[in-house]
N, CA, C and O atoms as a GROMACS GRO file, in nm:
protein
  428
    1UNK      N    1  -1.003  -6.409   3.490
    1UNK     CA    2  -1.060  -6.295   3.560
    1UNK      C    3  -1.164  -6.229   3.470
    1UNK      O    4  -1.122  -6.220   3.355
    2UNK      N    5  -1.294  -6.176   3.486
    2UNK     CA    6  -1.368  -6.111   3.459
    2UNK      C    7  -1.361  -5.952   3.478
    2UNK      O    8  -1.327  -5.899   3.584
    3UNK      N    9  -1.402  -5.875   3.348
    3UNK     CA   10  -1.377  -5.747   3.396
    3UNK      C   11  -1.499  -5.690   3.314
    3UNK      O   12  -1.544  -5.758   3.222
    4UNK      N   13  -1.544  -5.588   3.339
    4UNK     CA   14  -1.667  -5.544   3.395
    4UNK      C   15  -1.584  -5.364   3.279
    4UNK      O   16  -1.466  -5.326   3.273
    5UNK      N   17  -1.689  -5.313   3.222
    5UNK     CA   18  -1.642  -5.207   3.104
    5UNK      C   19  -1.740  -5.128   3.085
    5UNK      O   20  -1.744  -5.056   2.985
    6UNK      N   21  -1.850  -5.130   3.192
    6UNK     CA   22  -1.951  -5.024   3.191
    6UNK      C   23  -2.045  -5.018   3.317
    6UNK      O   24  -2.091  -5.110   3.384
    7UNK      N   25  -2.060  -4.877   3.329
    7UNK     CA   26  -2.147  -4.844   3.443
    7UNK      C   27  -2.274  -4.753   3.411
    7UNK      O   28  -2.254  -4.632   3.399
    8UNK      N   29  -2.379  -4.795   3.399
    8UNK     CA   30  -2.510  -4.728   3.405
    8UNK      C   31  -2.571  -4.693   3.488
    8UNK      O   32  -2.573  -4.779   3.576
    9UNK      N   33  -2.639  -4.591   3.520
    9UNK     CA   34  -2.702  -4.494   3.627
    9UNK      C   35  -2.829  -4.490   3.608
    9UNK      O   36  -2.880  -4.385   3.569
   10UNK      N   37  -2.925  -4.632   3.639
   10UNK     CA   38  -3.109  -4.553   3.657
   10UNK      C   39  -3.144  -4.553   3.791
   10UNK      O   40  -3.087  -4.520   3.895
   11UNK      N   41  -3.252  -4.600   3.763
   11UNK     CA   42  -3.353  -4.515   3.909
   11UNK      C   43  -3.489  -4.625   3.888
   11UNK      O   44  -3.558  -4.638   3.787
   12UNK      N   45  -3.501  -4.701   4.028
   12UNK     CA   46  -3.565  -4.758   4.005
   12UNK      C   47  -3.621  -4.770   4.159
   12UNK      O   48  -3.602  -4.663   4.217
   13UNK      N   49  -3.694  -4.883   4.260
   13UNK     CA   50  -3.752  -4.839   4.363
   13UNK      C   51  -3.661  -4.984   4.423
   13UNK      O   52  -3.643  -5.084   4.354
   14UNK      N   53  -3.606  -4.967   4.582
   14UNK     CA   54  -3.594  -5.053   4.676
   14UNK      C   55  -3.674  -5.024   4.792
   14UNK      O   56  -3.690  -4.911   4.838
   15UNK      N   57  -3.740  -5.164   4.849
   15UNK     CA   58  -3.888  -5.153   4.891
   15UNK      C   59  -3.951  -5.025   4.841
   15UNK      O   60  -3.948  -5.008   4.719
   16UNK      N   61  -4.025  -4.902   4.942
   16UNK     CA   62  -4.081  -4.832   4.857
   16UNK      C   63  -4.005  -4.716   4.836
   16UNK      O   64  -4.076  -4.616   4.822
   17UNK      N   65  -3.863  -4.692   4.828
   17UNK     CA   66  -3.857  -4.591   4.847
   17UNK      C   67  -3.669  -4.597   4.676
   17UNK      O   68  -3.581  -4.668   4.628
   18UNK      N   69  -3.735  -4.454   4.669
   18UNK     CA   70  -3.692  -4.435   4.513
   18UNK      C   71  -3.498  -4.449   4.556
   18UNK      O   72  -3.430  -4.412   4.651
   19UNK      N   73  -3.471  -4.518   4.435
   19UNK     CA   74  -3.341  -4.584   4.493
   19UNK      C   75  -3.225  -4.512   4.345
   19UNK      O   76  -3.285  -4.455   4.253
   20UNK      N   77  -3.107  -4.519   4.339
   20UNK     CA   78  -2.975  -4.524   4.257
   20UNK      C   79  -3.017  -4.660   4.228
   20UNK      O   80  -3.074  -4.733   4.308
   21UNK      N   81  -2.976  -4.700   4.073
   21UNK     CA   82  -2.915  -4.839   4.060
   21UNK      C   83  -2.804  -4.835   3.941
   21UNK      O   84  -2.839  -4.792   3.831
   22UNK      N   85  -2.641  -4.886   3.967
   22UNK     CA   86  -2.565  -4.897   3.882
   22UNK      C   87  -2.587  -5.020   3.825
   22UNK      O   88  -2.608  -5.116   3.899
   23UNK      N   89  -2.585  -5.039   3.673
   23UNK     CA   90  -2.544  -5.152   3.638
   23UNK      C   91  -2.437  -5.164   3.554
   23UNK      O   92  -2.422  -5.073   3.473
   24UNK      N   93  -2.347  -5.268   3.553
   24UNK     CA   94  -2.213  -5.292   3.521
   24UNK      C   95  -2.186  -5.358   3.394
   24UNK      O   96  -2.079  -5.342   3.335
   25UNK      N   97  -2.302  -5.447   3.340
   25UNK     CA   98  -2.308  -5.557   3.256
   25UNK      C   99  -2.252  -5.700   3.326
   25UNK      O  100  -2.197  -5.702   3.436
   26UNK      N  101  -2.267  -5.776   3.274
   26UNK     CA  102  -2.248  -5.950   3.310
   26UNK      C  103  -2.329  -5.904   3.434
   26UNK      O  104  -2.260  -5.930   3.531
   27UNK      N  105  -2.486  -5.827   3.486
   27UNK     CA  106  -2.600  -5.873   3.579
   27UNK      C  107  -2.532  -5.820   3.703
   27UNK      O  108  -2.591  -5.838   3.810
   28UNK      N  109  -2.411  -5.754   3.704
   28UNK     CA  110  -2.353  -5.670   3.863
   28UNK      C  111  -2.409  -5.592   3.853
   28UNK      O  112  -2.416  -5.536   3.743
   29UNK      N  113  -2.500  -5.534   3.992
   29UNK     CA  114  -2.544  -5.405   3.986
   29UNK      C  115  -2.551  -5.372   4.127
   29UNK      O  116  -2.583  -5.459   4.208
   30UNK      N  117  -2.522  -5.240   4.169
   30UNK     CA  118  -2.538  -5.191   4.303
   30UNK      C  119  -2.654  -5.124   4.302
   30UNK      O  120  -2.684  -5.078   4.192
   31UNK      N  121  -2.736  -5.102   4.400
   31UNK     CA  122  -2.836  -5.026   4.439
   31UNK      C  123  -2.823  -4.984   4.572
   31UNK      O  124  -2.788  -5.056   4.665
   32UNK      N  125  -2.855  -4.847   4.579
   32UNK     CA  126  -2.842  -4.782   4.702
   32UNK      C  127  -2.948  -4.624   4.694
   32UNK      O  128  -3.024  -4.586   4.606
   33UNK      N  129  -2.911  -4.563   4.820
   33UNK     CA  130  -2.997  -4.422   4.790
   33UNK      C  131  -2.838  -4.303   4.770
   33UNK      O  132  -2.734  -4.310   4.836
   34UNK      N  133  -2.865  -4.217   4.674
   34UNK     CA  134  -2.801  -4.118   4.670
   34UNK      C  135  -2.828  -3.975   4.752
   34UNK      O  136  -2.920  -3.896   4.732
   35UNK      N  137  -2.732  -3.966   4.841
   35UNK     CA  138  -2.806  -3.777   4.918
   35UNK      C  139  -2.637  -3.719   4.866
   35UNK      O  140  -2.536  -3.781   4.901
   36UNK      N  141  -2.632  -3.622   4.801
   36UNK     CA  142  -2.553  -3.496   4.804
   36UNK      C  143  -2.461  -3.558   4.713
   36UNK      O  144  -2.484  -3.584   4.595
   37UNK      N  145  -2.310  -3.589   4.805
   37UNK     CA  146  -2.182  -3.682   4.778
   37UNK      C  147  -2.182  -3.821   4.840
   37UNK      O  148  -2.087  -3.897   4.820
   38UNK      N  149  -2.300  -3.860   4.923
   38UNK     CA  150  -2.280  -3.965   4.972
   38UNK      C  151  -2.375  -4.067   4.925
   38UNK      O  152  -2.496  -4.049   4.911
   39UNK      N  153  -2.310  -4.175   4.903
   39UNK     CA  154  -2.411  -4.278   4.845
   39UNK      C  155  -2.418  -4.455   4.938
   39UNK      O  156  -2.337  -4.544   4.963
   40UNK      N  157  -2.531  -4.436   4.958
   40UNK     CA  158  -2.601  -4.562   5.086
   40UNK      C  159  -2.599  -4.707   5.000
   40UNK      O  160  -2.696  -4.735   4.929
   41UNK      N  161  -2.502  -4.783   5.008
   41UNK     CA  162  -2.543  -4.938   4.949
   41UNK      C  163  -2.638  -4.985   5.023
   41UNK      O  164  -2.647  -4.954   5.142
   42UNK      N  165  -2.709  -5.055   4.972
   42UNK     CA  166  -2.804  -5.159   5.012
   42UNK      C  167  -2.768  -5.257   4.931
   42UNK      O  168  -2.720  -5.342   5.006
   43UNK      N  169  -2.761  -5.302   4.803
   43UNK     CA  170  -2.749  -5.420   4.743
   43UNK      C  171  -2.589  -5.446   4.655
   43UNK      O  172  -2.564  -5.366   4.564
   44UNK      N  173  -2.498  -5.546   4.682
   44UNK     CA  174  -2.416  -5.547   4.555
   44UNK      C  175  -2.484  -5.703   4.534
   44UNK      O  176  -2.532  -5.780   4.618
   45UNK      N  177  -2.471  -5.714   4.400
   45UNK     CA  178  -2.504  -5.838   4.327
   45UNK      C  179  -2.425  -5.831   4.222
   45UNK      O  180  -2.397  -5.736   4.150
   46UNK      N  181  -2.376  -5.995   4.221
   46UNK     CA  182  -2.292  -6.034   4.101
   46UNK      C  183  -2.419  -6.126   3.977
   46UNK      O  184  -2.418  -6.168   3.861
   47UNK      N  185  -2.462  -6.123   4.029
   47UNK     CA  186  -2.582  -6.224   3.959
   47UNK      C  187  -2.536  -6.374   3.926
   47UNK      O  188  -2.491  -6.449   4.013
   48UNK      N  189  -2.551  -6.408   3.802
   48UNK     CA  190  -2.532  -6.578   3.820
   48UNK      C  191  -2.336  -6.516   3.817
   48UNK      O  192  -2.302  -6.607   3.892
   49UNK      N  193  -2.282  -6.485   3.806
   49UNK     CA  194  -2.129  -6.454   3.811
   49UNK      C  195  -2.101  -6.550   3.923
   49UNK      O  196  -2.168  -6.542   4.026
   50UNK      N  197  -1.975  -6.670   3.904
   50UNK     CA  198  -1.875  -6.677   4.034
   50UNK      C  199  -1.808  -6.607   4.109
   50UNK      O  200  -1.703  -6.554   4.073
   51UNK      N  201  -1.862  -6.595   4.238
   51UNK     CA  202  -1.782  -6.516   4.363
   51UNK      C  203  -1.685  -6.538   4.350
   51UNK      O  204  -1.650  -6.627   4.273
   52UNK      N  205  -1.571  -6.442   4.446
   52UNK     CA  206  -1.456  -6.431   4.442
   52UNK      C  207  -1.350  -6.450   4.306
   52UNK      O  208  -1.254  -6.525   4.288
   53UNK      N  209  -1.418  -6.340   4.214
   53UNK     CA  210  -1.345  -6.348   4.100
   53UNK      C  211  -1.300  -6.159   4.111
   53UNK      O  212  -1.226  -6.113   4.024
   54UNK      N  213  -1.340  -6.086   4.198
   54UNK     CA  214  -1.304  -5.962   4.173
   54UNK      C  215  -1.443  -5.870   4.093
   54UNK      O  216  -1.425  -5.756   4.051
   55UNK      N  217  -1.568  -5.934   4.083
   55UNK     CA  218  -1.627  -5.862   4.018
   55UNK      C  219  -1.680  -5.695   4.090
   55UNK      O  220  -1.686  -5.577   4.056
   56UNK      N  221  -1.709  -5.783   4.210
   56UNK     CA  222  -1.777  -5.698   4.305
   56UNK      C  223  -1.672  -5.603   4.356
   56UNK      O  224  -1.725  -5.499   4.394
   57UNK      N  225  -1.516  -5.602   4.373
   57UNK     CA  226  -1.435  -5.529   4.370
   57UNK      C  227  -1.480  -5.381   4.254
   57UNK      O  228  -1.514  -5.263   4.262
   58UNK      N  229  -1.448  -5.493   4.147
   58UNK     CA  230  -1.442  -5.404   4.012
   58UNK      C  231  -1.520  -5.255   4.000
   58UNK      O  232  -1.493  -5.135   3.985
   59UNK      N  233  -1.670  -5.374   4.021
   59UNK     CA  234  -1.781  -5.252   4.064
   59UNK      C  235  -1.740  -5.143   4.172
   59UNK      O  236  -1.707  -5.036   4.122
   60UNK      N  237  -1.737  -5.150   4.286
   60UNK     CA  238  -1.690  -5.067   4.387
   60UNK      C  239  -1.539  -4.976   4.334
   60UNK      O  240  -1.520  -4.868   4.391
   61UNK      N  241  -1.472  -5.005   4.265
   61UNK     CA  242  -1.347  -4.888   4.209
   61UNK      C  243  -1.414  -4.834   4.107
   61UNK      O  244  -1.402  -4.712   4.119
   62UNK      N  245  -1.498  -4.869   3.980
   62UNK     CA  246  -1.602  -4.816   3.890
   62UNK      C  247  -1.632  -4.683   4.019
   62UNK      O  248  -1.551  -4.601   4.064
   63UNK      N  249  -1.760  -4.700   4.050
   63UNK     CA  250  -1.808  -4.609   4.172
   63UNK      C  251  -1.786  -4.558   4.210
   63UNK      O  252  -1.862  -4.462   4.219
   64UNK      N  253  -1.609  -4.550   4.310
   64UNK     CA  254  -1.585  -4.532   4.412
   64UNK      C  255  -1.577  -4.350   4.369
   64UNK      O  256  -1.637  -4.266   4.436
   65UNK      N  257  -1.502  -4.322   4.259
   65UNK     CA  258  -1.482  -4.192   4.227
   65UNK      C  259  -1.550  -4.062   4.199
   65UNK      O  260  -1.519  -3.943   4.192
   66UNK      N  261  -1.688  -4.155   4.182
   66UNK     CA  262  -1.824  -4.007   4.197
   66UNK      C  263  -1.899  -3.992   4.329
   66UNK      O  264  -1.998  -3.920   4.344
   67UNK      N  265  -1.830  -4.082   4.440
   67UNK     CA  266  -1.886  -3.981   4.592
   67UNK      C  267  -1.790  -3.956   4.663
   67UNK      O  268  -1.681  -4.001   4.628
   68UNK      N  269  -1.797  -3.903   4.745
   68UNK     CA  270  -1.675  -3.889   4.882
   68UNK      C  271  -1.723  -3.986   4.979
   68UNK      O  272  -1.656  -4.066   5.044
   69UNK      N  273  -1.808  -3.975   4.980
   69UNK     CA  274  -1.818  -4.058   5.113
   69UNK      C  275  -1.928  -4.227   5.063
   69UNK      O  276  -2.042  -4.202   5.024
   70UNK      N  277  -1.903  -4.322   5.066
   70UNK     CA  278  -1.991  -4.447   5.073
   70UNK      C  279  -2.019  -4.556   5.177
   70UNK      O  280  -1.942  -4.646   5.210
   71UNK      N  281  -2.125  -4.535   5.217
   71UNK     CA  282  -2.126  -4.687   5.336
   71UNK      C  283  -2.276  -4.762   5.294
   71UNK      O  284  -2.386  -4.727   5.251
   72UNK      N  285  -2.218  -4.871   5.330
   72UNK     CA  286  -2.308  -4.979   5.342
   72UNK      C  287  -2.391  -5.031   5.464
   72UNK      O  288  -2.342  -5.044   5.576
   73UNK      N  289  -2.496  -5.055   5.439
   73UNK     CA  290  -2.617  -5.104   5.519
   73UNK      C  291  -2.700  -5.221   5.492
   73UNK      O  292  -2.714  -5.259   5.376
   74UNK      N  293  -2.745  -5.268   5.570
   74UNK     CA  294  -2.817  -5.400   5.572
   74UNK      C  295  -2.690  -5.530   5.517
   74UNK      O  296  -2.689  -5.599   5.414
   75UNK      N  297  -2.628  -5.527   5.592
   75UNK     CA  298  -2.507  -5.656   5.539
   75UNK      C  299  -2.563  -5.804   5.598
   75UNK      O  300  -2.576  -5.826   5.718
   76UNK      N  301  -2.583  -5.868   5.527
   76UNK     CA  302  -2.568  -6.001   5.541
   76UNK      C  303  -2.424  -6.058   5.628
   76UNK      O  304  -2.310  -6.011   5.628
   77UNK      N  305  -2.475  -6.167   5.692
   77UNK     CA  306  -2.341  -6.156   5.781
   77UNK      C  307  -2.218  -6.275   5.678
   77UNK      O  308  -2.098  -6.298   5.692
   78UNK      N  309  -2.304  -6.319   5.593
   78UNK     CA  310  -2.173  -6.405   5.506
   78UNK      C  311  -2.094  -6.314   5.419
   78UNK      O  312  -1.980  -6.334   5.376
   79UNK      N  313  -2.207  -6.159   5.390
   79UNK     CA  314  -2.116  -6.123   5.281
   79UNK      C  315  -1.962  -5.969   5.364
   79UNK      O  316  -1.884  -5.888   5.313
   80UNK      N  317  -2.008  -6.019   5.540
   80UNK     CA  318  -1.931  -5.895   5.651
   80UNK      C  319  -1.787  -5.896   5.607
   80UNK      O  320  -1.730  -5.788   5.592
   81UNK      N  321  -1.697  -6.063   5.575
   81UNK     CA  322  -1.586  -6.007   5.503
   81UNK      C  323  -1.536  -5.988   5.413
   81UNK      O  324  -1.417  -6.007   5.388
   82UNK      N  325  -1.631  -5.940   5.337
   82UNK     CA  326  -1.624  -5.919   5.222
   82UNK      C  327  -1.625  -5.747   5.227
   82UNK      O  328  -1.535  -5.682   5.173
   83UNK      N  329  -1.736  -5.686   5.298
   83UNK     CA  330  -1.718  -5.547   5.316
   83UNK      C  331  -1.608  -5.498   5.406
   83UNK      O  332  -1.584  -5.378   5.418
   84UNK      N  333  -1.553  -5.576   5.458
   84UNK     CA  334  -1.471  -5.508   5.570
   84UNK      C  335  -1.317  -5.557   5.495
   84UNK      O  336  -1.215  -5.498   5.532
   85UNK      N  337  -1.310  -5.624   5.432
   85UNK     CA  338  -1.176  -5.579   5.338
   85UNK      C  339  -1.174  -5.426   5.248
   85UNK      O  340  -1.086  -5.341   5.238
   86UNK      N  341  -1.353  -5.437   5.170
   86UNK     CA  342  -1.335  -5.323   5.090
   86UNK      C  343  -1.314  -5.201   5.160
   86UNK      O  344  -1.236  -5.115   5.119
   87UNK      N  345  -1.394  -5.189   5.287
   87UNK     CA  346  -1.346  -5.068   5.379
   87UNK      C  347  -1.175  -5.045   5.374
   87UNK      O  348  -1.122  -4.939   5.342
   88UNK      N  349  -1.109  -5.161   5.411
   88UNK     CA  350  -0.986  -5.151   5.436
   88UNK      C  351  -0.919  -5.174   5.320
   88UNK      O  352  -0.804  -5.219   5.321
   89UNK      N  353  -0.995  -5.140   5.187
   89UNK     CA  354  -0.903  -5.098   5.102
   89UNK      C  355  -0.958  -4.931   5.063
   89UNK      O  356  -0.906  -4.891   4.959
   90UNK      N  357  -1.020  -4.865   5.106
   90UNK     CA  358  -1.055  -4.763   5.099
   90UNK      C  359  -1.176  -4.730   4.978
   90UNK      O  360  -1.190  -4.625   4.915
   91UNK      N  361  -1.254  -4.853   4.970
   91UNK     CA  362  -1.350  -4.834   4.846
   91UNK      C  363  -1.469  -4.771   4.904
   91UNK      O  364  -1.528  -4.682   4.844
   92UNK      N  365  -1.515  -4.826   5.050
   92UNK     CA  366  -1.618  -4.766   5.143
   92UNK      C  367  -1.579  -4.679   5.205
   92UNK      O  368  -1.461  -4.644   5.194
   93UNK      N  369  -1.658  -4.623   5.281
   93UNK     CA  370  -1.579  -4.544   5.409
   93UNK      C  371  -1.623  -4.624   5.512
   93UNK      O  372  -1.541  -4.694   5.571
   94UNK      N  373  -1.793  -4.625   5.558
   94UNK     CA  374  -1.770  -4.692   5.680
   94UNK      C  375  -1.928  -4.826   5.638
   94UNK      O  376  -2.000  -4.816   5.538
   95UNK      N  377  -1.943  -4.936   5.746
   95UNK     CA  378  -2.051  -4.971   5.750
   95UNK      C  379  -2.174  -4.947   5.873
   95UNK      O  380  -2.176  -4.843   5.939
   96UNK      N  381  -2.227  -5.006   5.884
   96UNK     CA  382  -2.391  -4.953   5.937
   96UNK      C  383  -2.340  -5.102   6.028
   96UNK      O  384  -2.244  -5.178   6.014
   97UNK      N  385  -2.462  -5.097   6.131
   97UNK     CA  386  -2.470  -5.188   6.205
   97UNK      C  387  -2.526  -5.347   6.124
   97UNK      O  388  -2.624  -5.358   6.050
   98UNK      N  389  -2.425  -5.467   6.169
   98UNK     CA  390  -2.482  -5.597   6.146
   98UNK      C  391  -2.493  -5.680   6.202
   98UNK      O  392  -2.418  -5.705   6.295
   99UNK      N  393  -2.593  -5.758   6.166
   99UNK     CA  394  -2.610  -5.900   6.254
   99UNK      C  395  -2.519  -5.985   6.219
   99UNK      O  396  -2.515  -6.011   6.099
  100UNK      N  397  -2.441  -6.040   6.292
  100UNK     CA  398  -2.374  -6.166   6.262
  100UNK      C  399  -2.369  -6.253   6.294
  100UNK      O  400  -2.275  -6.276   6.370
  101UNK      N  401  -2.444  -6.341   6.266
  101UNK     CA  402  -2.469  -6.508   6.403
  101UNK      C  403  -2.574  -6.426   6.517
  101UNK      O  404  -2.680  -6.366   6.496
  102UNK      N  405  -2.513  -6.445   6.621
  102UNK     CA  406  -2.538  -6.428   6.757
  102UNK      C  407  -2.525  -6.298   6.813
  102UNK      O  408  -2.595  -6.261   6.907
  103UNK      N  409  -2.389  -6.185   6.729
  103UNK     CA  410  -2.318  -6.092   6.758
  103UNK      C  411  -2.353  -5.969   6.692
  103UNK      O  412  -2.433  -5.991   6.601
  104UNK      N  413  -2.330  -5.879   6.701
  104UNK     CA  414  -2.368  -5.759   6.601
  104UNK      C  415  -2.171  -5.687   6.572
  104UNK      O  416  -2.073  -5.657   6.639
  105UNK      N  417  -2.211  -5.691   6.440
  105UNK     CA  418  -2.101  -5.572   6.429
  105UNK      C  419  -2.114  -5.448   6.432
  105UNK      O  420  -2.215  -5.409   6.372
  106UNK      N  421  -2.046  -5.362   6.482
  106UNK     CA  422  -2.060  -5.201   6.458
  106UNK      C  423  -1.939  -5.157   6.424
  106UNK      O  424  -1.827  -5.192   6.460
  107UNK      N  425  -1.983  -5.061   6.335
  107UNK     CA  426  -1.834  -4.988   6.274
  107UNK      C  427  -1.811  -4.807   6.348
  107UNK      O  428  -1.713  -4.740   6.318
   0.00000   0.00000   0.00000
């Protein structure tokens, strides 16, 4: 198992607009926009890291404790169960609308 022992806070731009970016070390980093207590994912990345080792967990409990409220947007539909466990472990609160195949999810 891989574990992850730091979280950094800059500021950098997704498309044009001024973004949060955590980075974790071993190349995990979330990016999203910050308003108030609530913070908007747009990106988790493990980088060259093997999936399903818990990294991307890791990151999200790191996080989870400096907003009240977190949801995610723009989901890829391979990475949908992957967010919809973390919802249902209480790391998100909710997600945004996705494409999935043919179907859309809404939360």
């Amino acid at each position: 198992m891989y574990t992850l022992h730091e979280m950094r806070e800059t500021e950098g731009y997704y498309g044009n607009r001024r973004a949060t970016i955590y980075k974790f070390g071993r190349g995990v980093r979330i990016i999203g926009f910050k308003k108030n207590n609530h913070f908007e994912i747009r990106v988790l990345t493990i980088g060259m890291n093997p999936r399903q080792k818990g990294m991307g967990k890791q990151a999200l409990l790191m996080l989870r404790p400096k907003f009240e409220k977190i949801s995610v947007s723009e989901i890829y539909d391979y990475a949908l169960p992957f967010w919809i466990k973390m919802k249902e472990r209480g790391l998100i609160n909710n997600l945004g609308s996705v494409k999935a195949g043919d179907s859309e999810y809404i939360d």
